[in-house]
N, C-alpha and C positions, 0 to 999 in steps of 0.2 A: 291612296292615303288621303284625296282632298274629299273624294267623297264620305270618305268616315267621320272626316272633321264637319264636314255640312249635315249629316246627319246629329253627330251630337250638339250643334248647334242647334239646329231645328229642335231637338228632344230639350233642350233647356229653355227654347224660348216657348214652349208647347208649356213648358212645367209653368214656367213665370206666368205666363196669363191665364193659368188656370188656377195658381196659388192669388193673383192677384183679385181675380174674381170670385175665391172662396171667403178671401176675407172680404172684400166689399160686399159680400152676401151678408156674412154674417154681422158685418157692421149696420146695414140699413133695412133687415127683415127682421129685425129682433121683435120678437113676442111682448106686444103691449099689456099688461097687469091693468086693472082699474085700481085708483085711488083706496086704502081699506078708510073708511070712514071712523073719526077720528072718536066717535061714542064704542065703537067696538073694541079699538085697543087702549083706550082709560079705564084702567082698574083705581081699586081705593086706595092701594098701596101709590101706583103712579099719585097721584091725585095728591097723595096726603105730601111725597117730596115734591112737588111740583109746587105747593105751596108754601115748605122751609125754603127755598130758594134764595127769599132777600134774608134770610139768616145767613148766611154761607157767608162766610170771612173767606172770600178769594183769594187775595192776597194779603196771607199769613194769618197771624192771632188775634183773636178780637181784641179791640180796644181797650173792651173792659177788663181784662186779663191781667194789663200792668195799670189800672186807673188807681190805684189804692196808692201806689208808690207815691213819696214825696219827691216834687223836683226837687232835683241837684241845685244848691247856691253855689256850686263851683261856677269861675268865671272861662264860662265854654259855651261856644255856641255851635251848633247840629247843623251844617249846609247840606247836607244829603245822606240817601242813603241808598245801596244797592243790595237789593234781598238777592239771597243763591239758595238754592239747595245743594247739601246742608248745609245751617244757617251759618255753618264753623265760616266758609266761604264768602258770607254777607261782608260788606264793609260799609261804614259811616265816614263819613266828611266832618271833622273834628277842627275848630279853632279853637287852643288853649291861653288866655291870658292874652288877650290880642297878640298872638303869634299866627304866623302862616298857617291853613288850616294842612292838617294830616291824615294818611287811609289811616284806618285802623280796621283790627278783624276782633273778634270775640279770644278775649284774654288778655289782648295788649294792654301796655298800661298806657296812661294820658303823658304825656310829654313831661318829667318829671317831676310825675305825681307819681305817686302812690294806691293811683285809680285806675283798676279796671274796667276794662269793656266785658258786661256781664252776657250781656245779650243783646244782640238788635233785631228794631220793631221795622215793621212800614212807615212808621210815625213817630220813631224815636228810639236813642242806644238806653239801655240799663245799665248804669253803671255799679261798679262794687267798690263803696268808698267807705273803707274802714270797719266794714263785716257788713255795711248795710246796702241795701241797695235805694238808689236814688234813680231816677229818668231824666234824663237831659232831652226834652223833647222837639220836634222838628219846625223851625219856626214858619210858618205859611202866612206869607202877607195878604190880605183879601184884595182880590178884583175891584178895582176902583174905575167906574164911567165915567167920562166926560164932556159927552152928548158926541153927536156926530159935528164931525171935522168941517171946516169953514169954507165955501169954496171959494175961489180966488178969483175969480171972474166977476162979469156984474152983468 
């Protein structure tokens, strides 16, 4: 019986360095391809989306989409907003009336108002106030410089 056991041993350590060696084959003899040069696979169709590209509204709908809307004179200000797929999922960062600001998702109403959340952008909620629609949009303070920092030493 201990020689049956040294043999199946022996037979698994046989199998292990010869499974270990078929993959290390396979991992460092792999069949090198040359480069396909990059005039062979540009067609006109490639070509023609290759060049819509700075068109593409990545994240979400163009701009120009809601620019026609008039802003909201409600007293509410937009601190953020978080896009989801679908947008049912999106929520805005809502301050009403200097009150604490609030989530909201697409249909709530504003904090007792009579305003809904029509839709939200990358850059701003659409709201539904009174059958119309208004944009309350997302305020971005610009980047301001100050020259570089003083050192303290001399």
């Amino acid at each position: 019986m201990g020689i049956g056991a040294i043999v199946v041993l022996l037979i698994l350590i046989v199998l292990t360095i010869k499974n270990d060696f078929s993959l290390w084959w396979d991992v460092h003899h792999v069949t090198a391809t040359p480069p396909v040069p990059a005039e062979t696979i540009m067609t006109a169709s490639l070509a023609e989306k290759i060049t819509q590209i700075p068109q593409w509204h990545l994240f979400g709908a163009a701009a120009s989409d809601q620019s026609a809307l008039p802003g909201t004179r409600l007293q509410a200000v937009l601190s953020g907003v978080m896009m989801a797929s679908p947008e049912q999922n999106s929520e805005a960062i809502i301050s009403v009336a200097g009150q604490p600001a609030k989530v909201y998702r697409v249909g709530d109403a504003l904090s007792g108002m009579s305003v809904r959340v029509h839709s939200i952008t990358n850059d701003g909620v659409i709201l539904e106030n009174g059958g119309h629609l208004e944009k309350l949009s997302l305020e971005r303070s610009p980047l301001e410089f100050h020259g570089l920092p003083k050192s303290s030493g001399g």
